[in-house]
N, C-alpha and C positions, 0 to 999 in steps of 0.2 A: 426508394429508387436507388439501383445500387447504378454508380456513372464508371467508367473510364476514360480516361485521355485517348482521342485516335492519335488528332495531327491539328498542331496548333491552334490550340486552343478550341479541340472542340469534344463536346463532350452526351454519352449516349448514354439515355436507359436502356432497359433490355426490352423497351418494346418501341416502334418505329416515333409514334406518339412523344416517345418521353426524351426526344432529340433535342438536345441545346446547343445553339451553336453561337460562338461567338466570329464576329464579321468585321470589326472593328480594324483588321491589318489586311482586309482583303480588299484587295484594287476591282474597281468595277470594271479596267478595261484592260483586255488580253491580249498580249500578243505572240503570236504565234508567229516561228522562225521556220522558214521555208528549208525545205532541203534543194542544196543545187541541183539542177538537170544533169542527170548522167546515170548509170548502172551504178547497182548494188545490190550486196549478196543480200539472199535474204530469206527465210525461213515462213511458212504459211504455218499461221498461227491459230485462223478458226476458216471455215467454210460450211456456208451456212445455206440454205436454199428460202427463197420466201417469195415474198410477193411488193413490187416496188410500190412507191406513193401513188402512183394510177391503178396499181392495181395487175399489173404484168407478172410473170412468171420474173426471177430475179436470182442469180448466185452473186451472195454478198460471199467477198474473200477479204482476208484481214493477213496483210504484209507483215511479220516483225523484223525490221531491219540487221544485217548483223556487223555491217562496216564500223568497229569501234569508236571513230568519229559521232557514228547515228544510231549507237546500239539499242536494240529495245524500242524505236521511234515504229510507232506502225505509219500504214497506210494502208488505205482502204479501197476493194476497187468493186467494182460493181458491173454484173453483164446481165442486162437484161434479154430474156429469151423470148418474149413474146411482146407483139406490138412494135409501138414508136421504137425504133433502135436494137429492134432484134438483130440486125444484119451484121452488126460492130459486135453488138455482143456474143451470140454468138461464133463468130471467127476468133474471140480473144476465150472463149470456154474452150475452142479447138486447139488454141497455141496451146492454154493451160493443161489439159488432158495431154496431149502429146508430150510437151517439153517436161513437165513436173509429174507426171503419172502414167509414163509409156504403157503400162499394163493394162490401163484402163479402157474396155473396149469402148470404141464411137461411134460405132454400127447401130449398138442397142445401150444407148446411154439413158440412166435413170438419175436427174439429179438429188432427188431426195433420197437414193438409195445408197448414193455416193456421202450426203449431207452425213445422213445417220450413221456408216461404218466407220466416219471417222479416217479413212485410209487417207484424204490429206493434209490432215493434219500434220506436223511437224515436217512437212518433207522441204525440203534445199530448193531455190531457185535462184534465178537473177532477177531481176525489176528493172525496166528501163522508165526514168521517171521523167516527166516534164511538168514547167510549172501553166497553168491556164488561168486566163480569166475569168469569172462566174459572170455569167453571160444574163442571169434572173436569178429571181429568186431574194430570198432575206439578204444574201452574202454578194448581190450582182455588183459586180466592180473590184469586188475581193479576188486577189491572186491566189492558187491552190494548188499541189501538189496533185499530181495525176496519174496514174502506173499506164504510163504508154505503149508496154510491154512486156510480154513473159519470157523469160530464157531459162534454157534447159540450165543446172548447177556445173555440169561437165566444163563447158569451154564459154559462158557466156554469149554465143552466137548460134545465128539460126538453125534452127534442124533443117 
């Protein structure tokens, strides 16, 4: 079994099977540092189209932050288009299209068509972020980072 070193201490054959990992410095409990409420620049990094935990039509978008402070930090935002919560998500796919993709028509908008070309990829925005409580679920009572908002890259405020 031929091994390498990834990252401390841990080490892989060439097949998933032949993983060793040593565990020994890893802390079982995490924490994760909030980012404050406010705007920031920030780069769209994947946009993806699928289907949420119920089962709803879904665009998951992934924020890469670029404020040097929070470089490289994502966040992640999620609009669901069909069912519970369509109405929110939807209006936040309309900021999104508009502000980050003016070209993009919204007459005849196909999200998997948008998913697969790729066209928002890497493009500039702003994030207006706030933090919230998780209301259910595994993490209820956990505070969370939450993209409140989309701004066009131009002037940070509304179209």
């Amino acid at each position: 079994m031929s091994e390498f070193d990834l990252t401390g201490g841990v080490a892989a054959g060439e097949a998933a099977d032949g993983m060793v990992f040593n565990l020994d410095n890893v802390s079982e409990s995490t924490t994760f540092e909030l980012i404050p409420k406010g705007t920031y620049d920030a780069v769209v990094e994947d946009f993806t189209f699928g289907e949420s935990s119920k089962g709803n039509a879904m665009i998951t978008v992934i924020y890469s932050l670029l404020d040097p402070e929070y470089e490289n930090r994502k966040l992640y935002d999620y609009m669901v288009l069909t069912g519970d919560g369509k109405d929110f998500g939807l209006q936040k796919l309309k900021k999104f299209l508009v502000r980050v993709l003016p070209e993009q028509s919204i007459s005849n908008f196909n999200p998997q068509t948008l998913a697969d070309s790729g066209d928002a990829i890497g493009r500039e925005c702003r994030v207006s972020v706030k933090i919230q409580t998780q209301k259910s679920g595994d993490y209820k009572g956990e505070k969370r980072n939450q993209v409140a908002d989309i701004l066009s890259p131009e002037n940070g405020s509304f179209i």
